[in-house]
N, C-alpha and C positions, 0 to 999 in steps of 0.2 A: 578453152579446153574441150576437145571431142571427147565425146565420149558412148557408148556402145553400152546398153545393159541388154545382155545376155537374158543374164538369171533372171532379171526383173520381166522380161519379155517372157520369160519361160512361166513365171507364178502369172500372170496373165493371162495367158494360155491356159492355165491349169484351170483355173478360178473362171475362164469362160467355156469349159469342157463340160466342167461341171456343174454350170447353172446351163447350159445346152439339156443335160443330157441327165437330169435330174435322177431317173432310175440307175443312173451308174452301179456295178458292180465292185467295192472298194476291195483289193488286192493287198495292198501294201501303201502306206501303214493302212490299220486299220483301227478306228476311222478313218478315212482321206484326211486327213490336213495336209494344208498347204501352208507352210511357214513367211511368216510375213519379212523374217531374215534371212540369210544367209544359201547357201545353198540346198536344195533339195532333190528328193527321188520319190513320184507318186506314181503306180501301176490299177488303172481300174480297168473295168470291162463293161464295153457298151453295145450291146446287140450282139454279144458273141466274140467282138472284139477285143483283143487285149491290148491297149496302151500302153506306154512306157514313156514316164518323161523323167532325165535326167541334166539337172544343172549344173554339177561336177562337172566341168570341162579346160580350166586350168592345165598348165604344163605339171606333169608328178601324179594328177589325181587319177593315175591309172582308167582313163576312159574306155581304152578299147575291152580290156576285163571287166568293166562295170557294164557296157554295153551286151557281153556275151551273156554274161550275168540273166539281161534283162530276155532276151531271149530263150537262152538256153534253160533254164531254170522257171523265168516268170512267162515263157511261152509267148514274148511279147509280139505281136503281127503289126505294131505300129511303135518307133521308138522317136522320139521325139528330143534332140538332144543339144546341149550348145558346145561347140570347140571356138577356138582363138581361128581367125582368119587363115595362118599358117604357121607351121611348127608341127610342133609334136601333135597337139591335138587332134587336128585334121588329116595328119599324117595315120593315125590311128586308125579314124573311121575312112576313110576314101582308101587306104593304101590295104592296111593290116585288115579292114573286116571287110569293105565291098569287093573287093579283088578277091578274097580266099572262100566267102562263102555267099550265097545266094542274097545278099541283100540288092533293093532296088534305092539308091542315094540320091535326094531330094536336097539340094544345097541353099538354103537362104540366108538371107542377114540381116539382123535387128536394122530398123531403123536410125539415123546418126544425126544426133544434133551438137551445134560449132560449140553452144555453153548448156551445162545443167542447171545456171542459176534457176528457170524457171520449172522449178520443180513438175507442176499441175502440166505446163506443154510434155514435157519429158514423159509422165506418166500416160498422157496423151497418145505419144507416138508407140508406145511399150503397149498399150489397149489395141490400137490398130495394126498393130503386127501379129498383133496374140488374133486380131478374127481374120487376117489375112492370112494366116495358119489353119487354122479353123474351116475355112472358104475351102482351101486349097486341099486339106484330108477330103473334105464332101463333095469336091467338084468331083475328085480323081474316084469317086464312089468307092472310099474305103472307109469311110464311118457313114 
């Protein structure tokens, strides 16, 4: 079975944001939790910067409004997000928000392994994508 964890690459990411960058400014929620299940939405501020990371990325789960949200409202200068390879999703964010308003679109993709039996590899590749994320905001000197 292949399989692709998004979300799980995305609490990765969050969880090494946050031991980065210890003075974080929690926005929402508040405290920062990062939920060990299910999908999630965390917005901190680091040096001035406003983050946005959203795991809602599923067909239905209205992303491009959750996206505008995170912007428009949480003033996000960094949004951090996962959609389906194609469909609606991605259709959303490359089509409906980068084309109508000033976003600059940063396209990646979780790492893919053939089976999840091994759990600890799995969480392996989900760590290394969350600092290959990580790498990639500090190279582009935007955190």
């Amino acid at each position: 079975m292949k399989i692709k964890e998004k979300t799980a690459t995305l609490r990765a990411f969050a969880n090494l944001l946050l031991q980065t960058f210890p003075n974080f400014n929690p926005i929402s929620p508040i405290p920062a939790i990062i939920p060990t299940e299910g999908d999630f939405r965390l917005i901190i501020g680091i040096e001035g910067t406003i983050i946005g990371i959203e795991s809602l990325g599923d067909p239905g789960s209205r992303l491009a409004d959750r996206i505008v949200e995170l912007t428009d409202n949480f003033h996000c200068d960094i949004v951090v997000c996962a959609t389906r390879t194609k469909g609606n999703t991605i259709h959303a964010v490359c089509d409906e928000l980068s084309n109508r308003r000033e976003f600059r679109l940063i396209w990646t993709s979780t790492y893919e392994a053939e089976d999840n039996s091994d759990e600890e590899f799995v969480n392996q590749l989900n760590q290394l994508k969350a600092q290959h994320i990580l790498n990639l905001l500090q190279s582009l000197a935007t955190l």
